[in-house]
ROBA-437743 format. One line per field, with one value per atom (N, C-alpha, C): chain; residue in one letter; atom name; z, x, y. Coordinates in steps of 0.2 Angstrom, whole numbers, m for minus. Atoms other than C-alpha are relative to their C-alpha. Layout:
firo = c(A ...)
seba = c(a ...)
figu = c(CA ...)
up = c(Z ...)
east = c(X ...)
north = c(Y ...)
***
This chain:
firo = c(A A A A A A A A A A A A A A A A A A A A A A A A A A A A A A A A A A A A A A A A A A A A A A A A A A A A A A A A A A A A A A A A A A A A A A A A A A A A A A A A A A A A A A A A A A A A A A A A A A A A A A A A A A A A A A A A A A A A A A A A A A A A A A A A A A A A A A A A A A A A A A A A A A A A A A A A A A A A A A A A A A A A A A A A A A A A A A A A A A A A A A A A A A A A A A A A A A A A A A A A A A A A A A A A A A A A A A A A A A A A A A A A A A A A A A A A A A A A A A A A A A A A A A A A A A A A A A A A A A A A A A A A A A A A A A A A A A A A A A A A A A A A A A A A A A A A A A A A A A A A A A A A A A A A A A A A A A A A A A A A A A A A A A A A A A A A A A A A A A A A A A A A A A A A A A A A A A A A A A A A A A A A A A A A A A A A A A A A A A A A A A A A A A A A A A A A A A A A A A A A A A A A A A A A A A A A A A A A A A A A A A A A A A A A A A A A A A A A A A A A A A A A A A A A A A A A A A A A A A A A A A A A A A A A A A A A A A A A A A A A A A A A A A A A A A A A A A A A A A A A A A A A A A A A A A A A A A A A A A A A A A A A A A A A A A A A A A A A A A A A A A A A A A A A A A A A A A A A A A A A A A A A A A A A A A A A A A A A A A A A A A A A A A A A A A A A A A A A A A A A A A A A A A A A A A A A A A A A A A A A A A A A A A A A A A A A A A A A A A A A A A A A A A A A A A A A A A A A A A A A A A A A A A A A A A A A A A A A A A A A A A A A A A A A A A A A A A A A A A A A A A A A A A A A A A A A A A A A A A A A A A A A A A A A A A A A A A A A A A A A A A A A A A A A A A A A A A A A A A A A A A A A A A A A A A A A A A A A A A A A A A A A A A A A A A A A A A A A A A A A A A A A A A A A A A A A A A A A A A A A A A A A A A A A A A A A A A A A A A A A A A A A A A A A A A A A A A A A A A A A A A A A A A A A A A A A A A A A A A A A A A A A A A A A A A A A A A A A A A A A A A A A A A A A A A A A A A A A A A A A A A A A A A A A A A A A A A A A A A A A A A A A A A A A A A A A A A A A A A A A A A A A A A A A A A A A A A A A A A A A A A A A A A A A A A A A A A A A A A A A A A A A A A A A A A A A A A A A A A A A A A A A A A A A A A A A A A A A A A A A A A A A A A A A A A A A A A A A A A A A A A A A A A A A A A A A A A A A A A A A A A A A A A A A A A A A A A A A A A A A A A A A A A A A A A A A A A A A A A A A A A A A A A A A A A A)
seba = c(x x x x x x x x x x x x x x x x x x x x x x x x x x x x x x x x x x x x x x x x x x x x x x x x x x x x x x x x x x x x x x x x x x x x x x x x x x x x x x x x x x x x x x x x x x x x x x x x x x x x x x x x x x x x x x x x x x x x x x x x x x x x x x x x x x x x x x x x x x x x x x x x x x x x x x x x x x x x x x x x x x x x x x x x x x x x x x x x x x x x x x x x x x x x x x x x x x x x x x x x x x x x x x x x x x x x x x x x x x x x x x x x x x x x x x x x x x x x x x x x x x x x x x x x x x x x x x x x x x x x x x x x x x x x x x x x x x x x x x x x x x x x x x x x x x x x x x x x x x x x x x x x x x x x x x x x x x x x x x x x x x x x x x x x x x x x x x x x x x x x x x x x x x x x x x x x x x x x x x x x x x x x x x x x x x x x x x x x x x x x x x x x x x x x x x x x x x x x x x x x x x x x x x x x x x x x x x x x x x x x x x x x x x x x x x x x x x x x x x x x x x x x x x x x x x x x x x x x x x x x x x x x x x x x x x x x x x x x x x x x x x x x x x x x x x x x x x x x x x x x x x x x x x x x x x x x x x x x x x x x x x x x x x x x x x x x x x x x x x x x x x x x x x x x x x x x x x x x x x x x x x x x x x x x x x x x x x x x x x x x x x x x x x x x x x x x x x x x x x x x x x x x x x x x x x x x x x x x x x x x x x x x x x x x x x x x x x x x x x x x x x x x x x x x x x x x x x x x x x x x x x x x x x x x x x x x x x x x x x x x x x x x x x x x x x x x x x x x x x x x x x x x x x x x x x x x x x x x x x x x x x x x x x x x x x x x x x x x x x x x x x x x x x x x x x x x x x x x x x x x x x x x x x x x x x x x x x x x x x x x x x x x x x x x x x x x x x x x x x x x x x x x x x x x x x x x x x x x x x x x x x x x x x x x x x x x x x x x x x x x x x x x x x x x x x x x x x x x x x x x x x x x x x x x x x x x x x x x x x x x x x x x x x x x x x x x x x x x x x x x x x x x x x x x x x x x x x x x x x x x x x x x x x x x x x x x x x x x x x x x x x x x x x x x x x x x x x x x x x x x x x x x x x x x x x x x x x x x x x x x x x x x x x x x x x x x x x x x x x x x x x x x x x x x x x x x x x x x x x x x x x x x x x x x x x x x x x x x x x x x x x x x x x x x x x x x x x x x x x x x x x x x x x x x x x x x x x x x x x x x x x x x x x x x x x x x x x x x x x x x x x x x x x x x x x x x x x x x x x x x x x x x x x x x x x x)
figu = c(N CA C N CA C N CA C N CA C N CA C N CA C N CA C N CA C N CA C N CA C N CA C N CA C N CA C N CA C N CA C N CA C N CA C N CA C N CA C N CA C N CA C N CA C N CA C N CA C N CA C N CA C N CA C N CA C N CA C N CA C N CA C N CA C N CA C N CA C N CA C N CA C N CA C N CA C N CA C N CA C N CA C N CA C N CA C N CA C N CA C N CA C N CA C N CA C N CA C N CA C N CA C N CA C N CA C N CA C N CA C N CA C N CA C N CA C N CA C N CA C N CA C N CA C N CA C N CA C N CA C N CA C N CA C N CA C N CA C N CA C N CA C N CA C N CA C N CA C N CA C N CA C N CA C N CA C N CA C N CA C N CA C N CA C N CA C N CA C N CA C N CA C N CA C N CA C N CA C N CA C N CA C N CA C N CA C N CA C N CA C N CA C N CA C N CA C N CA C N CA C N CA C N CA C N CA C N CA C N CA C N CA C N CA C N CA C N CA C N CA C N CA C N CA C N CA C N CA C N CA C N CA C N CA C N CA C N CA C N CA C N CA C N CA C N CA C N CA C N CA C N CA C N CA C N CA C N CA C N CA C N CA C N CA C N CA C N CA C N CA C N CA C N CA C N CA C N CA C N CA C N CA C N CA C N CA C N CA C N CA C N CA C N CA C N CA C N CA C N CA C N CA C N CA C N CA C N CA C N CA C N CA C N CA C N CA C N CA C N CA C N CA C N CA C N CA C N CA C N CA C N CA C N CA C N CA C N CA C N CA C N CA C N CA C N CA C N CA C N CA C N CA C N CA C N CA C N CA C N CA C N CA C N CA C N CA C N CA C N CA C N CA C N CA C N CA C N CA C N CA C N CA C N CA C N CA C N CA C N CA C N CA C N CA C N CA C N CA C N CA C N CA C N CA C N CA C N CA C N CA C N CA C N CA C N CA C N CA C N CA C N CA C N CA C N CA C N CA C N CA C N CA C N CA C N CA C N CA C N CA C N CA C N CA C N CA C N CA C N CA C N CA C N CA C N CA C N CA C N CA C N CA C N CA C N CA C N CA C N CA C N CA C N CA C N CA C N CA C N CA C N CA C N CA C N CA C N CA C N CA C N CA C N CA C N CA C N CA C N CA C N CA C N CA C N CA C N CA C N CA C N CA C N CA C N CA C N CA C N CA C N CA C N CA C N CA C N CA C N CA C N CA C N CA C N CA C N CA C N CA C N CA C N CA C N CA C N CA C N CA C N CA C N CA C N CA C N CA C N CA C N CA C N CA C N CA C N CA C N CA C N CA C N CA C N CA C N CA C N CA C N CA C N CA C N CA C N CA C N CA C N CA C N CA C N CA C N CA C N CA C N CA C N CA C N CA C N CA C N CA C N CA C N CA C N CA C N CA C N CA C N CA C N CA C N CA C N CA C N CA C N CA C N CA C N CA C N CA C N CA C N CA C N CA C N CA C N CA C N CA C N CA C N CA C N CA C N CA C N CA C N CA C N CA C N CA C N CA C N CA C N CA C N CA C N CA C N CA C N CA C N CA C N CA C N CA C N CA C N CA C N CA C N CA C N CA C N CA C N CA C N CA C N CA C N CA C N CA C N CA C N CA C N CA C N CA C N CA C N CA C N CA C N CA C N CA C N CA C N CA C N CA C N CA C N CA C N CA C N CA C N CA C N CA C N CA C N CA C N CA C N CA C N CA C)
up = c(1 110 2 m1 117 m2 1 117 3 m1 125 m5 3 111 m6 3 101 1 m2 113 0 0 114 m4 6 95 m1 0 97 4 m3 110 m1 2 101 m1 4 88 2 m3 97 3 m3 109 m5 4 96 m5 2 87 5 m5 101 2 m1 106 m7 6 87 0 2 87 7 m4 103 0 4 95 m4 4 82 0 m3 92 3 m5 102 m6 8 83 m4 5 76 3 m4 90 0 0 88 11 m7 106 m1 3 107 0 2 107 1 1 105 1 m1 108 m5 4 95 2 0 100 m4 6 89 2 m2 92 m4 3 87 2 0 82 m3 1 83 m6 3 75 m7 6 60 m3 1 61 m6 4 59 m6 6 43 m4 4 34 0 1 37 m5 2 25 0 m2 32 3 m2 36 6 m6 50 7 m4 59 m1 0 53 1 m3 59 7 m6 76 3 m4 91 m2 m1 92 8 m5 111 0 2 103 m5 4 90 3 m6 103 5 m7 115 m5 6 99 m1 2 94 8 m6 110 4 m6 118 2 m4 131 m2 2 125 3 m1 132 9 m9 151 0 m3 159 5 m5 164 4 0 172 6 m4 181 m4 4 176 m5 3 171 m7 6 158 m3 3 154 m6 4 148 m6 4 140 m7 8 128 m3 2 125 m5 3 119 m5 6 108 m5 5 100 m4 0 98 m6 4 90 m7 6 78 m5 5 71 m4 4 68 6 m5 82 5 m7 95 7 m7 113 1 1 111 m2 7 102 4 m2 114 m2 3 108 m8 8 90 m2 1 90 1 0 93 m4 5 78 m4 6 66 m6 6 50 m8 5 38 0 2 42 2 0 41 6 m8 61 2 0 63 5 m3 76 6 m3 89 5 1 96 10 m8 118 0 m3 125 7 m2 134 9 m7 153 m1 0 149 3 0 158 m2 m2 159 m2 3 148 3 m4 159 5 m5 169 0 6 156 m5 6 145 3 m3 158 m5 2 151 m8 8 130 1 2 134 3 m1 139 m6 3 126 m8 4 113 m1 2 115 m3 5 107 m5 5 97 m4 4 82 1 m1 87 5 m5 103 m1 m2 104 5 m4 115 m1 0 118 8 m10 134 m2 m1 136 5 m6 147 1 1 155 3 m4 165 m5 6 146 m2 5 137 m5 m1 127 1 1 129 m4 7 121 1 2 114 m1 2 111 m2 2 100 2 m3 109 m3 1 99 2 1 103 m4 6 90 2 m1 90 m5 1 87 m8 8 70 m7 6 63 m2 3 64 1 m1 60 m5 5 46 1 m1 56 7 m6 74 m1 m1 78 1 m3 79 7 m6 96 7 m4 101 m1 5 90 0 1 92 8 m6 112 2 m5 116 m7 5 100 4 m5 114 3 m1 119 m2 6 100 0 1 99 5 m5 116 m1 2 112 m6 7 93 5 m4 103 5 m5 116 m5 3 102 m4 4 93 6 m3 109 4 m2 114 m8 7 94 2 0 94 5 m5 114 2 m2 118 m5 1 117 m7 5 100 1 m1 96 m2 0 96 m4 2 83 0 3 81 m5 7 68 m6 5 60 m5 0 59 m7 7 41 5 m5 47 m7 6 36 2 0 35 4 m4 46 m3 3 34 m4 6 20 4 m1 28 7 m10 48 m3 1 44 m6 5 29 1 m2 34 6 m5 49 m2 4 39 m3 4 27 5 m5 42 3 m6 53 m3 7 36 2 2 33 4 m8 52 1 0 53 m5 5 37 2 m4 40 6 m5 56 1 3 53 m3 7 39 4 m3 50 6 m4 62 m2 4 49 m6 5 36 3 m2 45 3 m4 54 m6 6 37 m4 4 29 3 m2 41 9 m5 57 5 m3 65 2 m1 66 3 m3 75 m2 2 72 0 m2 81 m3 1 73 m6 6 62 m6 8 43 1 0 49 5 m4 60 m3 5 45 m3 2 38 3 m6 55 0 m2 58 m8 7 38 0 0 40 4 m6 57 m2 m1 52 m6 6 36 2 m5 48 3 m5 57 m7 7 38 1 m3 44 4 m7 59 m5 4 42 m2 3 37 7 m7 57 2 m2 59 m5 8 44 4 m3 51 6 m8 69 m1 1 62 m3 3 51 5 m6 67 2 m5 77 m7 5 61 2 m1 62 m2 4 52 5 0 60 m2 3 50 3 m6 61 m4 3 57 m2 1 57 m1 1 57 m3 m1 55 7 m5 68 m1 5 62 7 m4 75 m2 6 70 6 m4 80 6 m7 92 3 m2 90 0 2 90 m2 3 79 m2 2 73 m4 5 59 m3 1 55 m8 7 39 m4 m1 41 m1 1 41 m6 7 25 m4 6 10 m5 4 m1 0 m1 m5 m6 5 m19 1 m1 m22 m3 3 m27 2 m2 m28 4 m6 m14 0 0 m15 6 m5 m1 m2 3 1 m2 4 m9 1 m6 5 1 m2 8 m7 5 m9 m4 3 m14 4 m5 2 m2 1 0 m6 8 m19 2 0 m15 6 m8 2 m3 2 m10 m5 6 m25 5 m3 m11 4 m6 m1 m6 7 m10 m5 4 m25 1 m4 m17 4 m6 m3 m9 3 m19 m3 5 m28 5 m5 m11 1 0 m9 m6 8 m28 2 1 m23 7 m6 m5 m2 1 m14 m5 3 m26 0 m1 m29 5 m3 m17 m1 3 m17 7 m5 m5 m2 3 m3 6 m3 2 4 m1 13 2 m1 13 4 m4 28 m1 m1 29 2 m2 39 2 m3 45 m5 3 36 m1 2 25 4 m5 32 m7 7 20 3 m2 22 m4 5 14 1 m1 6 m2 3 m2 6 m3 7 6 m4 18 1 1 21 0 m1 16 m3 5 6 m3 6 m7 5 m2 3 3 m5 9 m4 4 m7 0 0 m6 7 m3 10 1 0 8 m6 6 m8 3 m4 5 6 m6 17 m2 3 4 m1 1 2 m6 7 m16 0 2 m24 m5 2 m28 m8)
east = c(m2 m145 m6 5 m153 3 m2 m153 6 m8 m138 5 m5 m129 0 m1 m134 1 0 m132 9 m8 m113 2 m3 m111 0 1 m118 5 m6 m105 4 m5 m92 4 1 m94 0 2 m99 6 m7 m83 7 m4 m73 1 1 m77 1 m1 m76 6 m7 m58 4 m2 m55 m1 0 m59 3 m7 m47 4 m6 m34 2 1 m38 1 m1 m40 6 m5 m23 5 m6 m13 m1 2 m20 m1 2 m22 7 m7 m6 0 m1 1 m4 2 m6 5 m6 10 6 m8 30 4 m7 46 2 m7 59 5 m5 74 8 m5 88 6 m4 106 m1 0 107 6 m8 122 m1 1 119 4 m3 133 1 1 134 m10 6 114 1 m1 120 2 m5 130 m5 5 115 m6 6 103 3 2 97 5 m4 101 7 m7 118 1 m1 115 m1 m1 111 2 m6 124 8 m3 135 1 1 129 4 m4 139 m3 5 133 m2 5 128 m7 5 117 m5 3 113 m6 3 108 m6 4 99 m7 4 88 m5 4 83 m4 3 79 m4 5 68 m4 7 57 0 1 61 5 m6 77 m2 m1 79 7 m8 97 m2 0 100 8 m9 116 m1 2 120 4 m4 129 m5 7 111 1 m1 111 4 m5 127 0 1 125 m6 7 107 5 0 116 4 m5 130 m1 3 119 m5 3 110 2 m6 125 2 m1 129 m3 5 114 0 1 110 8 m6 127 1 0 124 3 m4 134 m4 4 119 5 m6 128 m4 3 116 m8 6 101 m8 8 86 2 m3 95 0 1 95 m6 7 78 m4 2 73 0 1 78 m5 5 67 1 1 63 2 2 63 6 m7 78 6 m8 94 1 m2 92 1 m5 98 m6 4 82 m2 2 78 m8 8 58 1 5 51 m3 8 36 1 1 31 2 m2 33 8 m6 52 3 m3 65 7 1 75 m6 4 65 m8 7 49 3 m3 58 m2 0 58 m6 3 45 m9 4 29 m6 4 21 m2 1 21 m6 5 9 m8 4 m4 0 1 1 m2 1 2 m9 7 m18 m3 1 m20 5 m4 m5 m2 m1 m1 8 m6 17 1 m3 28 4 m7 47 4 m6 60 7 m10 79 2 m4 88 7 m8 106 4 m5 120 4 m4 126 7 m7 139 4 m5 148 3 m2 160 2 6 153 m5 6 136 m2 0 130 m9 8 109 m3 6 95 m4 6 81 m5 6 65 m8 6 50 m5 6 33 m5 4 21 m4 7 2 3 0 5 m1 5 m6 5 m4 10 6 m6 23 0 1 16 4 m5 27 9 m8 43 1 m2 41 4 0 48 m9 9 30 0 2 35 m1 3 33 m6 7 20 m7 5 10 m1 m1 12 m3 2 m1 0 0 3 1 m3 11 m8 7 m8 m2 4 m14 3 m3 m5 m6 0 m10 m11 6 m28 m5 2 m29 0 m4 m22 m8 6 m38 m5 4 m48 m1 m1 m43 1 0 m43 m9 6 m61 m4 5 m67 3 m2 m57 m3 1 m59 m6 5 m76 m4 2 m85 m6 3 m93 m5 6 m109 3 m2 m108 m6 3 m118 m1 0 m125 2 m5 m116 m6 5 m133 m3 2 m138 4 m2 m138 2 0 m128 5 m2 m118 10 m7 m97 3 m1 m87 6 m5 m74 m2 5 m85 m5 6 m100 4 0 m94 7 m6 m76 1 m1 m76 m4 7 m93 6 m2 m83 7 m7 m67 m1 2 m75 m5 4 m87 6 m8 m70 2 m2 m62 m4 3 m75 0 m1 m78 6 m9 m58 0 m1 m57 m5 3 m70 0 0 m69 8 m6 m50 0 m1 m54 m1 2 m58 6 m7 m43 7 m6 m31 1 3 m37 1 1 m42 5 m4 m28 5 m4 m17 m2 4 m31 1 0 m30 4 m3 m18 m3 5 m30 m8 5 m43 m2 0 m52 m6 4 m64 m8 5 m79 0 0 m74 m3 7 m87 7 m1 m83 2 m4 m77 m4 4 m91 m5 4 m101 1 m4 m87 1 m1 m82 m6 7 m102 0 0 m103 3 m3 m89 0 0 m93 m6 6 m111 2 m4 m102 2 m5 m93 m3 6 m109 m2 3 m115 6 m2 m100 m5 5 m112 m5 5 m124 3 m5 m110 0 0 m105 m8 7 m123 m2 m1 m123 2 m4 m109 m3 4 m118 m5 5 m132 2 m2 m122 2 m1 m113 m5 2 m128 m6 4 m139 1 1 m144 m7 6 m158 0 2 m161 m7 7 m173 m1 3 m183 m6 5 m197 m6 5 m209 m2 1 m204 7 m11 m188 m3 m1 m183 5 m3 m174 3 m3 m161 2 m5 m157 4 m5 m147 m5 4 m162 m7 4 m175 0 m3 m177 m9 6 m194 m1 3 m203 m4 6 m212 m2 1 m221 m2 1 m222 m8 9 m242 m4 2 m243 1 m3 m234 m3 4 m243 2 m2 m229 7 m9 m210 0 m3 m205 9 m7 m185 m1 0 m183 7 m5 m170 0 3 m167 7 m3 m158 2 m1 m151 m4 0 m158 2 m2 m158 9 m5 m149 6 m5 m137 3 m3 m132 4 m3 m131 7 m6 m122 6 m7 m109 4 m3 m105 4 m4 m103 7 m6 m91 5 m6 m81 3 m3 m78 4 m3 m74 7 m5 m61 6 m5 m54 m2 1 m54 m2 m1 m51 m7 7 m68 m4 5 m78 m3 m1 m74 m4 2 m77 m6 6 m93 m5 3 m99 m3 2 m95 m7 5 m107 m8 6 m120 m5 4 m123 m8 4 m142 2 m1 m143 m6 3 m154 m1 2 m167 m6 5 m181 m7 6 m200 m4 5 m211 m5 6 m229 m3 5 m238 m10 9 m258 m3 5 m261 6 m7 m248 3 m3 m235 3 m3 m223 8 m6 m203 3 m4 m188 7 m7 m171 5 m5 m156 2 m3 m149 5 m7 m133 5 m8 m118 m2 2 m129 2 m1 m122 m4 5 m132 m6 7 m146 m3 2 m145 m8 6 m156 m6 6 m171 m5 4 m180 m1 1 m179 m5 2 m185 m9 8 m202 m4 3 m206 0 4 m205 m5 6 m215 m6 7 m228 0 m2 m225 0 0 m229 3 m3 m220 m4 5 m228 0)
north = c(m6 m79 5 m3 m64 7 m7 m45 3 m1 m43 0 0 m50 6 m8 m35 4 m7 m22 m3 0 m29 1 m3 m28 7 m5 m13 5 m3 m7 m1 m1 m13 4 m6 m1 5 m6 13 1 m2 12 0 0 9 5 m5 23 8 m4 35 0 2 26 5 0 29 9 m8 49 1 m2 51 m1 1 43 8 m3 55 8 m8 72 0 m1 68 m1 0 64 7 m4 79 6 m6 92 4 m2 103 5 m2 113 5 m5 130 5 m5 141 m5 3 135 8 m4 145 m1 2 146 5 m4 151 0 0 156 6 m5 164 8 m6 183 3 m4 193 5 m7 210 5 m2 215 0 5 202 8 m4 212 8 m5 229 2 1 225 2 2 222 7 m4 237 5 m4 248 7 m7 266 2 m1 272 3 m2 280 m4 4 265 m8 4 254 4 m3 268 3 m3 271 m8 6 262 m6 7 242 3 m1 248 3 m3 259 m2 3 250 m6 7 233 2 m1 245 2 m5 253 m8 6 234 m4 2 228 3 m2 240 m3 3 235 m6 6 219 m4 m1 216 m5 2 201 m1 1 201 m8 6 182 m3 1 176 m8 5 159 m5 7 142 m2 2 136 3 m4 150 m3 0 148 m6 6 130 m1 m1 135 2 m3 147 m3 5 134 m5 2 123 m2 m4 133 0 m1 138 m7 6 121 m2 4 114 4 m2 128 m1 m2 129 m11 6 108 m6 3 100 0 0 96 m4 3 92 m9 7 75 1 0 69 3 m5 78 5 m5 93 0 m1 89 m4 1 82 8 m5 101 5 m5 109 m1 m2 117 m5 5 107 2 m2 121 6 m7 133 m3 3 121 0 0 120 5 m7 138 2 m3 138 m6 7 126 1 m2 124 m2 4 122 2 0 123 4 m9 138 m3 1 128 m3 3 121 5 m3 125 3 m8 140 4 m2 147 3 m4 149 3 m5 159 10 m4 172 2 0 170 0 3 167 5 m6 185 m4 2 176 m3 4 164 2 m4 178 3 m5 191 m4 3 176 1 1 174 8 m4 192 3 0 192 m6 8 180 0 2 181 9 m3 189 m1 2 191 4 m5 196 m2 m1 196 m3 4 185 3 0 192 m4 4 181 7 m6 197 m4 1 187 m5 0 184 5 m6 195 m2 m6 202 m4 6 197 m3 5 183 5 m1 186 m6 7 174 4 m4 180 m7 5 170 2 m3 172 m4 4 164 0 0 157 m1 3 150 m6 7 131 1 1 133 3 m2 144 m3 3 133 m7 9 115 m3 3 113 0 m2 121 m5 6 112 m6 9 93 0 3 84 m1 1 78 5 m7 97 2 m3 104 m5 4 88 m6 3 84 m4 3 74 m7 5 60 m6 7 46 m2 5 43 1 2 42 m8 7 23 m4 5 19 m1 0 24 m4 4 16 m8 7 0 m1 2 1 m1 1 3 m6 8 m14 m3 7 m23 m1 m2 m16 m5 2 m23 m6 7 m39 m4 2 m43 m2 1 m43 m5 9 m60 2 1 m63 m5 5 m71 m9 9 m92 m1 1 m96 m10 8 m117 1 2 m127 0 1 m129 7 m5 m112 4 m4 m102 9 m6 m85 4 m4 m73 m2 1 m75 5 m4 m68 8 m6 m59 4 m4 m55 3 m3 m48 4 m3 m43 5 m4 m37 3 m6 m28 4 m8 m18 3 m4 m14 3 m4 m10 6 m5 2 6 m3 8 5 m2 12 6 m5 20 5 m5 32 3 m5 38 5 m2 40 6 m3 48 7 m4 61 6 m2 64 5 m4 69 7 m6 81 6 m7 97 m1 m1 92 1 2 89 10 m5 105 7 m5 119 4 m3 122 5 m2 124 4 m2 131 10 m5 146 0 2 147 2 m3 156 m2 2 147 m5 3 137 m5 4 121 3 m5 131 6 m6 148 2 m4 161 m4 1 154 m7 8 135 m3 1 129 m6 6 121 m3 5 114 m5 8 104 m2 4 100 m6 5 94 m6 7 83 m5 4 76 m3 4 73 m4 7 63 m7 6 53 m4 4 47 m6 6 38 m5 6 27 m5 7 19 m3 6 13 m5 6 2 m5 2 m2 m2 4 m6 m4 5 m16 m7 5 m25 m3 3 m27 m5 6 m35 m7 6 m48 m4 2 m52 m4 0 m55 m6 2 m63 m8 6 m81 m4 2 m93 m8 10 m110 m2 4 m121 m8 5 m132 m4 3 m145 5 m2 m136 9 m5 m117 2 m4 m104 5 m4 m97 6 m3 m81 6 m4 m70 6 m7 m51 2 m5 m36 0 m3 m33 m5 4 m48 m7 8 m65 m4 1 m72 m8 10 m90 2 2 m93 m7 9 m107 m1 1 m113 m1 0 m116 8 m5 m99 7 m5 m93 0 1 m90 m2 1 m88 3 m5 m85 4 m5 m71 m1 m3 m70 9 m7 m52 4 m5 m39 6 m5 m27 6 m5 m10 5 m4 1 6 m6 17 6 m4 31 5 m3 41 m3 0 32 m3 0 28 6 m7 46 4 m1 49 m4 4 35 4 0 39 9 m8 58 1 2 53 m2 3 43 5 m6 56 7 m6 70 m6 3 58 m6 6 41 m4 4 33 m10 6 18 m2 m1 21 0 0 24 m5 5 9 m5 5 m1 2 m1 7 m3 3 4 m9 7 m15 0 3 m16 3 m5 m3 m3 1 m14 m5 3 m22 m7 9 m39 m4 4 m52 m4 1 m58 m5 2 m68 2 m3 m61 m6 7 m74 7 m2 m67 m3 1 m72 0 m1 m77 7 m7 m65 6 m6 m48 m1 m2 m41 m6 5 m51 0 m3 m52 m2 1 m54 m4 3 m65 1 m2 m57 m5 6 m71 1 m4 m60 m4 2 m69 m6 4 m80 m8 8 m97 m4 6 m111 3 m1 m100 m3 4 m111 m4 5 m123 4 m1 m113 m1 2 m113 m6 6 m132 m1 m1 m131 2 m1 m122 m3 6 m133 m6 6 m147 0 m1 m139 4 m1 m134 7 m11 m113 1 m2 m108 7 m3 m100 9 m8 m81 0)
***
């Protein structure tokens, strides 16, 4: 084994997480403007206002009043079929299922949602997705003048952020078809690349209890986190933006949270890579990044002793768990709690330690330095 095979487990992780937060931005990054377009009946309109003097005025006068400067004359088969369609859908009878895959979610379909390049539509609408960036909403009026009377369309354009609960997702959430494809490269990037090959002989840690659940809970927490300012912030304010005054140290808080995952995933890298072989005369002991010999001639003494994670990352874990899942806390509780190691004190230099928590074959080391003479502290 050499150091390559740490820097692999090392790169598991690391693309794997990287893979896992573009899954994440492309599932959770919404469009930045949509269309809704929804028939209008001017007339049915007038019914309804308020003042008498303009539910008494012509409808031509009334039609030309509401539409100022708002107003595009379209004519052509193409249209024709558009506004047929429309009609269609919102009224419930979509002409086939892309057509009723486009109503709104929240107004009985009485509205249906495209995307600022879709045609006809860009024909008409090129100016919205300029005016959109210092409005929070733009409308106009399409007439089919070559109908009698004319038909209407009210076309308004929104900012993505206002209508995440009224779009279809496959509008409002465009780029989702390469979150699958992405999650998918991230599980064949952690699965795929070649694992350590430990001897049969060799004391090493298990590969489901120690590797794959660190890296479960690791994965978890990144995920979760890292989510939380792409998921929130949107709903929180529609106008906002991840980077924006008053939500800058919300998104950095939760992303630097998201990194205390890599203590777990480094956790897990070293179990992976971990490995004890007891030789006649020494151990030989493999971690993430070295590979060491000690000889038994040179130890002074063993100590078992209790070994605690740092402070920081216990405070960190415990507070990550109460703000998120119950579930994540509970999980944490169980890997945070005290483990159990044993100290060998060298003649001369520093002593070293061998977590013996989940170790296979620990039992045997203490017999081991009682046969090779090692007193016990």
């Amino acid at each position: 084994m050499n150091s390559k095979t740490g820097l692999t487990e090392i790169a598991r992780r690391a693309l794997a997480c990287l893979l896992i937060a573009a899954a994440l931005v492309t599932f959770l990054t919404p469009a930045q403007a949509l269309l809704r377009v929804a028939p209008e009946d001017f007339a049915e309109m007038q019914k309804t206002e308020v003042l008498a003097s303009q539910r008494q005025m012509p409808l031509a006068d009334y039609v030309a009043q509401k539409t100022k400067d708002r107003l595009v004359s379209v004519q052509g088969s193409e249209w024709q079929n558009f506004f047929q369609a429309v009609k269609a859908t919102t009224s419930g009878q979509p002409p086939n299922s892309t057509w009723g895959e486009r109503r709104d979610q929240w107004l009985f379909g009485r509205s249906v949602f495209f995307g600022l390049d879709e045609a006809p539509l860009n024909q008409v609408t090129s100016d919205m997705s300029e005016s959109i960036r210092k409005f929070r909403f733009v409308s106009k009026y399409v007439m089919l003048a070559d109908s009698a009377p004319p038909q209407y369309l009210n076309v308004s354009c929104h900012l993505g952020n206002n209508v995440l609960d009224d779009a279809p997702p496959h509008l409002i959430y465009p780029w989702r078809s390469f979150s699958l494809w992405l999650a998918l490269l991230a599980l064949a990037v952690y699965a795929l690349l070649p694992r350590v090959k430990h001897p049969a002989e060799a004391l090493r840690y298990p590969l489901i209890r120690a590797v794959l659940l660190y890296d479960l809970l690791g994965f978890l927490l990144f995920g979760v986190c890292f989510a939380f300012p792409l998921f929130f912030i949107p709903r929180m304010d529609s106008e906002a933006s991840l980077f924006g005054r008053g939500y800058i140290l919300l998104t950095l808080l939760a992303w630097l949270i998201s990194l205390s995952g890599s203590v777990l995933l480094a956790k897990a890298a070293w179990y992976a890579v971990y490995e004890l072989l007891v030789q006649a005369d020494r151990l030989r002991v493999t971690d993430l990044f070295r590979q060491s010999e000690h000889l038994y001639r040179d130890m002074a003494s063993v100590d078992p002793i209790i070994t605690r994670w740092p402070a920081w990352v216990i405070i960190g874990g415990l507070i990550i768990g109460l703000f998120f899942w119950p579930a994540l806390l509970a999980s944490l509780r169980q890997i945070l709690r005290p483990g159990h190691a044993i100290e060998v004190a060298r003649k001369e230099g520093k002593p070293f330690r061998i977590q013996t928590d989940m170790l296979l074959g620990s039992e045997k080391l203490m017999g081991v330095f009682r046969q090779q003479g090692v007193p016990l502290a």
